[in-house]
N, C-alpha and C positions, 0 to 999 in steps of 0.2 A: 479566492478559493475558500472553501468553507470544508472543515471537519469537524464530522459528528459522530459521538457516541452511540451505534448503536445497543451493542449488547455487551456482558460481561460473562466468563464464565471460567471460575478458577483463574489460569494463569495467561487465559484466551481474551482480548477482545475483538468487536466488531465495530469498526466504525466506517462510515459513509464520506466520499470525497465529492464535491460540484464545482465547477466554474472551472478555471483554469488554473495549470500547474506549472510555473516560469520559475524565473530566478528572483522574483521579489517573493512566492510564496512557496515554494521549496524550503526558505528557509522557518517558515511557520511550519510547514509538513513534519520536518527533521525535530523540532524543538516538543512538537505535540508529541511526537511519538517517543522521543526522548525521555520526554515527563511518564507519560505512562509504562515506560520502562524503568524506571527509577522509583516505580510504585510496585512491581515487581509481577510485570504484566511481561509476557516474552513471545507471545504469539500471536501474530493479528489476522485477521481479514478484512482487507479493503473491500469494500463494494466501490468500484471508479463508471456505474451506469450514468451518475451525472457528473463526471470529468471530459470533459470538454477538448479539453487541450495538455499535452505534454510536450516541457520541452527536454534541454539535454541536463537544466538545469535540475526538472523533477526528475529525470530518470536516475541522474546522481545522488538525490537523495531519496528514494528508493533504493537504489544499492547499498550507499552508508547504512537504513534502518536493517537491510537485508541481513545485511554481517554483522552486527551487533547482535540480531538476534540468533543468528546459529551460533556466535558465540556462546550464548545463554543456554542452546541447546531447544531455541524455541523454531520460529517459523514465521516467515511472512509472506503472504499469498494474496492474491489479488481476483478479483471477482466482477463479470460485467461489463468488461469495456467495449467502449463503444468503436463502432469500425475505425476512425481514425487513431483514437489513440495504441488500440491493438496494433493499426501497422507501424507506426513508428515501434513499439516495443518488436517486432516483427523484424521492421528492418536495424534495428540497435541490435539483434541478438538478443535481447533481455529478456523474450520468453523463453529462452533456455537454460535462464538461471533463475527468474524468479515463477513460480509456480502459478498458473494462469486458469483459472476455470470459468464456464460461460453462464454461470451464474453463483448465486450464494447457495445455493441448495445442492451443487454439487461438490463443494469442497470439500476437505479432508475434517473440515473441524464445528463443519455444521452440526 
């Protein structure tokens, strides 16, 4: 799995997820967004067009980043996904908790 930076703004970033999301790189997911939380970033938007794969291990840590950041009073939203990984968040319930748009341009924080 690869995460990238794409954009910054004030307390918002935007970055891009590819390849596959398991239990060896969830724990990369959790630690990158950790860091830029701890930089005093509290809002993200995932772009997941090229995430491939989730499993229960990325969906866990997507949760973890989720509550951290309402803690902060920030937001974490997701953008893009691709018909599979949409149904697993579909059938986990998780589009009902983490905020889902079908692309970047229609999110709250574009």
């Amino acid at each position: 799995m690869e995460i990238k930076e794409l954009k910054r703004k004030e307390q918002l970033l935007t970055a891009s997820l590819s390849g596959r999301m398991d239990a060896i790189t969830a724990t990369e997911f959790t630690t990158q967004l950790e860091g830029w939380i701890n930089e005093g970033l509290k809002s993200f938007t995932i772009d997941c067009s090229q995430l491939d794969y989730i499993s229960s291990a990325g969906l866990r840590a997507i949760l973890i980043i989720a509550k951290q950041v309402r803690g902060l009073e920030g937001e974490l939203q997701l953008a893009a996904l691709q018909e599979s990984v949409q149904t697993v968040f579909e059938i986990s319930g998780f589009n009902k908790i983490i905020p889902i748009f079908a692309n970047l341009d229609d999110t709250t924080t574009a």
